[in-house]
C-alpha positions, 0 to 999 in steps of 0.5 A: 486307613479305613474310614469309620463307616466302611465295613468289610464283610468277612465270612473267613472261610478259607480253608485251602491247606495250611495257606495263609487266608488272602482276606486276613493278608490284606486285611493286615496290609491296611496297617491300621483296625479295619471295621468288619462283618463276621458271619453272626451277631447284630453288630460290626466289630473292629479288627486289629491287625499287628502284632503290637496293637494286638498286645495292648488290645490283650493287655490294656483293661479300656477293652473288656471281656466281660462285656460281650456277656448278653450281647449278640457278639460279632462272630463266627459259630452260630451258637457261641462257643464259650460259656458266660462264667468262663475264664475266657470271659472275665476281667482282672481282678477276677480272672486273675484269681481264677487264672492263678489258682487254676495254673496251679495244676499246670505248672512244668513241675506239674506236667513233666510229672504227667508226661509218662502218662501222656507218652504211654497213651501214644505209644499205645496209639502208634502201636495200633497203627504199626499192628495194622500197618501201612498205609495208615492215617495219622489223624485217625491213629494219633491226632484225633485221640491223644489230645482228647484222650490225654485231657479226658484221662488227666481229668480223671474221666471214665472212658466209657464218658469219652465217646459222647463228650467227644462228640458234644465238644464237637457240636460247639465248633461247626459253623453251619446255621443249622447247628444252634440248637444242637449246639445249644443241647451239647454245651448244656450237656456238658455243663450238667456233667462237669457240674456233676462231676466236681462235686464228686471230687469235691467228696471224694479227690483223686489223683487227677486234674479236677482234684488238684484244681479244688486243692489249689489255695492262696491263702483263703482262696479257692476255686468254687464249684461252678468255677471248677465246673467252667474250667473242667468244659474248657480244658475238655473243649481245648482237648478237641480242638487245639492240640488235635489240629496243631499235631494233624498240621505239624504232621502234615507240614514235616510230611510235605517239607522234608528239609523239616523232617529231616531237621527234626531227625538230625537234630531232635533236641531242637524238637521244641524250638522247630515246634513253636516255629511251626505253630507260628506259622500254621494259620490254625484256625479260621477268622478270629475268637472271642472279642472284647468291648471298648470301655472308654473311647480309644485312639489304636493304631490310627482308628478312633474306637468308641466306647462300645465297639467290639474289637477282635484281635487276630493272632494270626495275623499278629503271627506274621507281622513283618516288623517282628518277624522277618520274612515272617511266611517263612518256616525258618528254623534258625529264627531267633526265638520270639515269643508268638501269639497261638496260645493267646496273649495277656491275661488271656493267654492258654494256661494248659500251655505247657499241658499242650506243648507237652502233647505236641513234643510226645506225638511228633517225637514218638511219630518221628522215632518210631517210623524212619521212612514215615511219607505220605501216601497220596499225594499232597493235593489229595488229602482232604480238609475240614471246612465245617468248623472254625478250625484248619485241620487235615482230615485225613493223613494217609501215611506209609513207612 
């Protein structure tokens, strides 16, 4: 166990492959909260660890969100990433209405009516790249473009919006000091657009996202504009960033295991059962998100937590936590299903979920039908990866067929 005044220092920077980062991995061998020192912010934070201790942190209401709001937080981008009115950052109640009428829109009823669409846009990407044919980059064709044009597209954005959204989203997730004030421009830029963009749908709805959003009621309740505004940047953001990584590394780990590919070939209706193994295992990003603030005094796990200290969860490491999943570094696609935490957990769990699962289960199916003799064209050791932003991704995937 940790004594209260030792503090590790963790830039968690890591980014070899999808290797699981050696500081996390010892990190979660301690077996209790560890206190640690993260690249940003003015104060230390606690880290916790195990999969069961990084359920009550998401659940119990003694660690609050809301806050971090005006605090110089303990993190890992030099500008912080999420908005203060963002869902990401509010308590029950209040997060739980928002929560609920904005689920609305992405029920499985709702997203299985979206799946023609989002399986058009690939096919029209995977089109592309057989017209141009081998060797051809899977992160450039699919990958970078689905997820941001699919949310974009069900959004009911104009394509001619795309291209600078993409790139503002993208000032939001680098590391480097030397982006805050960009970074500080993009998220006010696209706060003013989205702002924007509701109350047209506020006018005028159409047949996309933001419109059912701002249909959604219970009872008297509805979203309000700057909530609408909020959720509109979150999904956009979540466009660039989870979706795009996961389906790169999916890739990539079925190119580089074949007994995977294989599977997948075999055996397609396990698409969906082989996909939420994967994305247990692959370490999707690097360090940890946004934490939360102890209310009150808390015993967890062996650490005494005062009244506010930040506290971070790691769902990467609560992802393998031996005592919930046997031989837990290990891909095993016989593994009983258990639910696992890379879309979050509690009352912050993804509510595109579904939207997302949908993304992944089109662009790996329709990659995996359509190129039979799908390989990689370089060796493994010589694809290259991110190391700029928070996130673990190829970027690039040259692939022939």
């Amino acid at each position: 166990m940790t004594a209260d005044n030792e503090t590790l220092t963790c830039p968690f920077d890591f980014s070899r492959a999808l290797e699981f980062d050696p500081s996390l991995g010892s990190l979660m061998r301690r077996g209790s909260p560890v206190r640690i020192r993260l690249p940003y912010g003015d104060a230390d934070a606690w880290l916790v660890t195990s999969f069961d201790a990084v359920k009550q942190v998401t659940t119990d209401q003694r660690f609050s969100r809301a806050g971090i709001i005006g605090q110089d937080y303990p993190r890992m981008t030099p500008e912080p990433i999420v908005s203060p009115e963002s869902i990401n950052v509010m308590d029950p109640p209040h997060s739980s209405r928002v929560r609920h009428l904005a689920s609305q829109a992405f029920t499985q009823q709702q997203v299985d009516g979206m799946r023609h669409r989002i399986v058009r846009l690939a096919d029209r990407l995977l089109d592309e790249m057989e017209n141009q044919g081998p060797p051809a980059d899977v992160v450039e064709h699919l990958s970078d473009k689905l997820p941001q044009h699919a949310v974009l597209d069900l959004l009911g954005i104009e394509r001619e919006e795309w291209p600078w959204i993409q790139d503002a989203v993208h000032q939001l997730l680098v590391v480097g000091a030397d982006n805050k004030e960009a970074a500080t421009k993009a998220k006010a830029d696209l706060a003013d657009y989205f702002a924007e963009l509701v109350a047209q749908r506020r006018k005028s709805p159409g047949s996309d996202l933001i419109s059912a959003m701002a249909a959604a009621q219970e009872g008297e309740e509805q979203l309000d504009d700057r909530e609408l505004a909020v959720m509109t940047l979150t999904l956009a953001l979540s466009g660039q960033d989870t979706a795009t990584c996961q389906i790169s590394n999916i890739a990539y780990l079925l190119l580089t295991q074949p007994a995977l590919l294989q599977h997948l070939r075999s055996r397609p209706e396990t698409m969906t059962d082989v996909l939420h193994e994967m994305l247990r295992c692959i370490p999707f990003r690097k360090g940890v998100g946004i934490p939360r603030v102890a209310l009150e005094d808390v015993e967890l796990d062996g650490a005494h937590i005062r009244a506010g200290d930040f506290v971070h969860v790691s769902y990467l490491t609560a992802n393998r936590d031996p005592e919930r999943y046997p031989d837990p570094h290990v891909i095993d696609l016989d593994r009983h299903s258990a639910p696992h935490m890379t879309f979050g957990w509690g009352g912050h769990r993804c509510i595109a979920m579904p939207l997302a699962m949908a993304e992944l289960e089109v662009a790996i199916g329709r990659l995996v039908e359509r190129f039979p003799g799908l390989r990689l064209a370089v060796a493994p050791e010589e694809v290259r990866w991110d190391t700029n932003t928070i996130r673990r991704f190829p970027l690039e995937l040259p692939v022939a067929w």
